[in-house]
N, C-alpha and C positions, 0 to 999 in steps of 0.2 A: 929486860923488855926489848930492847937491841937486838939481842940475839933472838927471841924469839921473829919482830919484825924480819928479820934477814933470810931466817927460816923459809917465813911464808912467801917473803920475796921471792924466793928462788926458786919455791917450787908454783908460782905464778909464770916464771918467766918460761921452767920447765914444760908445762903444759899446755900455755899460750902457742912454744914451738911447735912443740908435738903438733895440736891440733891445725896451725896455719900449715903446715907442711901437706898435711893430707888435706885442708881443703884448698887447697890454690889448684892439686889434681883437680878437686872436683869443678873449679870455676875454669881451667883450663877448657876442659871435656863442655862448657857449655857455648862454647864457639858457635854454634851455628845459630845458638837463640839471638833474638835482636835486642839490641844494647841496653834498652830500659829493665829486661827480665834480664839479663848478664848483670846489671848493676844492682838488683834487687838480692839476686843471688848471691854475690860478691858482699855486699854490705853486711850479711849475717853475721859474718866471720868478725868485723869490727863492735855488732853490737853485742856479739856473744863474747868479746874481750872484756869491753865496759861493762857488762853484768857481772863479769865472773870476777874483777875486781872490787864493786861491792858488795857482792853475796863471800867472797875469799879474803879481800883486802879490808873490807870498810871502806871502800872510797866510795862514796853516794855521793850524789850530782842532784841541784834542784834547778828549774829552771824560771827567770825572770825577763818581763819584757819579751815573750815569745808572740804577744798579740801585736806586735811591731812590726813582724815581717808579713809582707804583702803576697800577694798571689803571683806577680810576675816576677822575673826575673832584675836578680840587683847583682853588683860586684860586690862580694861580701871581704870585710877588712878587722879581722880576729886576731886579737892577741893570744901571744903564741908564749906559753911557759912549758910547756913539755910535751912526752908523745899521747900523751890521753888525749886531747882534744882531736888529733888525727885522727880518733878511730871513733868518740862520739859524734862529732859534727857531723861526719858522713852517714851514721851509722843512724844518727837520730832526727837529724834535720829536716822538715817537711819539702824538700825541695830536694833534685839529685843534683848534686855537687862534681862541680869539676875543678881540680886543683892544677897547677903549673908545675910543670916539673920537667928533667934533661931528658931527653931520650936515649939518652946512653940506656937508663935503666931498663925501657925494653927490652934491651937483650941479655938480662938476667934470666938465667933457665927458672925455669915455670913462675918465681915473683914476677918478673917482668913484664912475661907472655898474658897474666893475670888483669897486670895492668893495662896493657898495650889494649887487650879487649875490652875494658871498658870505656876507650876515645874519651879519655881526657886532654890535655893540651898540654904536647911532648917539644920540646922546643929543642933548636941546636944550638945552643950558645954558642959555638965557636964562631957563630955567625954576628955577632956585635949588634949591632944594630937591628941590624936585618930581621934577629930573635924575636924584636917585640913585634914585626910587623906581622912577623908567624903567632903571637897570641892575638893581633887585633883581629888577624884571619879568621883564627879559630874558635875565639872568642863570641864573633857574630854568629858563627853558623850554630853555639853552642845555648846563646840566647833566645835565636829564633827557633830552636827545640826544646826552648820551657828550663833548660838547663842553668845552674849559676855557677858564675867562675869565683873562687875562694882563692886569696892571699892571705897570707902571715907577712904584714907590713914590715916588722922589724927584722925580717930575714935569718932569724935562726930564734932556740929558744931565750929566754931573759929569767932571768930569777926576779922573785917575789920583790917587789919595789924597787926593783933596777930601773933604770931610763934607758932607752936605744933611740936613736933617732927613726922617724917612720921614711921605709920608700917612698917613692910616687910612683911608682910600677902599677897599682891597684887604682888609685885616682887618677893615672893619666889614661890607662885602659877605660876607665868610667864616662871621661868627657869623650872619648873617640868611639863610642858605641851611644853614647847617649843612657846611660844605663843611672840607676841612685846607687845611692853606696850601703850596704847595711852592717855599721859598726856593732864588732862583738866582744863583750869584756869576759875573761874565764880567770880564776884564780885557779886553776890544777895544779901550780906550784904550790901551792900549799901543802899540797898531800903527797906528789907526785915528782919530786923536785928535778929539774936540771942536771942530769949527767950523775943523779945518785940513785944508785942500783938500791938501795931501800924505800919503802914506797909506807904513810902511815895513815890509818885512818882520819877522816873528816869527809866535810861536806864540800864540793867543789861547785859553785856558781855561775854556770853561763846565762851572761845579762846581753840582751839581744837592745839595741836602741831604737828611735827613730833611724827611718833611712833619710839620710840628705844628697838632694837631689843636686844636681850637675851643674845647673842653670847660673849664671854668673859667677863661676868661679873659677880658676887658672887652679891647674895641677897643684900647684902649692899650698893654696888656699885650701884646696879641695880637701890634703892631705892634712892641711894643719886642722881642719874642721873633727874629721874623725879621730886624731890624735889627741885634742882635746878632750873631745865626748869619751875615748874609751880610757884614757888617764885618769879623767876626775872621777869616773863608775869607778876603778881599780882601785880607786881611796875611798870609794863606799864598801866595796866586798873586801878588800884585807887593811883597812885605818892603821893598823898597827905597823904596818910596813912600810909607811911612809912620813916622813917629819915634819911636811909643810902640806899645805892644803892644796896650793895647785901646783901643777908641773910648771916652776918659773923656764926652767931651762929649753923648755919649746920657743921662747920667742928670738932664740939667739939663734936655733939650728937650722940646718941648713937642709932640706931633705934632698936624700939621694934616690936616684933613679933604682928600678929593680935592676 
């Protein structure tokens, strides 16, 4: 069974390439459209990944808690276990998403050029500080165009019942816009694991929460609020992956900046 799993793996990862390769020409070539049909256009390519690993892999997705998100614009703050969710959330999300990311990769020949067209918010790190003033920048201008900014709090992926401690990069951008925050729990580690090139059937659950709003809360607070709510979800959607019922180790950490 292994070997067969590895099989389909590879020829997922095969034809995934293939076909990003020849569409990023074609989202290249769409430069002169303006940026919501550039984005519309672009996004195909991620939801035609996510179908074509439940219709190839088995990996089906259901969704819970989607009557949660609101019409406006929030800082959405997602648990992140692997690259699926990268390409569903954009791909399915009723809202166009904008995610954070270096600007170096602009200038990756035509990935870059692909991305750079759709004005998400490119920062230059080498700039310290300075970085985040370039997201609260871009940020604003990204909200008052109906857009939402997306972080992965814990800064890279985490395996199934792992603990990371959460940024505050996402919660401090929240209170300096005025924005709510809308906590997202996914289990795609489950199917989809961390840095293993074999991918195996099941069902992957994005549980969307309430939004909690800005108002009386310090970065900290703010970040411990969503940390909690999407912890405790993550021991409703995988129970087995965890030995104790709440994350005690939240109340010792210390959260770090993005």
């Amino acid at each position: 069974m292994r070997a067969f799993y590895f099989i389909r793996s590879l020829l997922y990862v095969l034809i995934c390439t293939a076909s990003i390769s020849l569409y990023i020409l074609v989202c290249v070539l769409c430069f002169p459209l303006p940026v919501s049909t550039r984005y519309k256009i672009t996004m195909a390519w991620p939801k035609f990944s996510t179908w074509f690993a439940s219709w190839f892999l088995g990996i089906r997705w259901q969704k819970k808690g989607w009557d949660n998100i609101p019409d406006t614009p929030c800082i959405i703050l997602a648990k992140h276990q692997s690259a699926w969710e990268t390409c569903f959330l954009p791909g399915y999300f009723p809202h166009e998403l904008c995610f954070v990311y270096k600007r170096e990769l602009n200038w990756l020949p035509f990935f870059g050029w692909g991305l750079a067209l759709l004005d998400m918010i490119a920062i230059n790190r080498s700039r310290g500080s300075e970085a985040f003033e370039q997201i609260v920048t871009q940020g604003r201008r990204k909200a008052a165009e109906g857009r939402w900014v997306i972080f992965f709090p814990e800064g890279t992926r985490t395996l199934p019942g792992a603990y990371k401690p959460y940024k505050t990069g996402g919660a401090r951008l929240a209170l300096r816009l005025g924005l709510p925050v809308l906590p997202i729990a996914i289990n795609s580690g489950e199917c989809w694991p961390r840095n293993a090139f074999i991918k195996t059937p099941g069902t992957i659950t994005v549980s969307v929460g309430p939004v909690i709003r800005p108002e009386g809360h310090t970065m900290e607070s703010l970040t411990q609020a969503t940390e909690d709510w999407i912890e405790a979800e993550m021991r409703v959607l995988s129970p087995h992956r965890y030995a104790q019922p709440a994350p005690e180790v939240q109340t010792s950490r210390t959260a770090s900046a993005a």
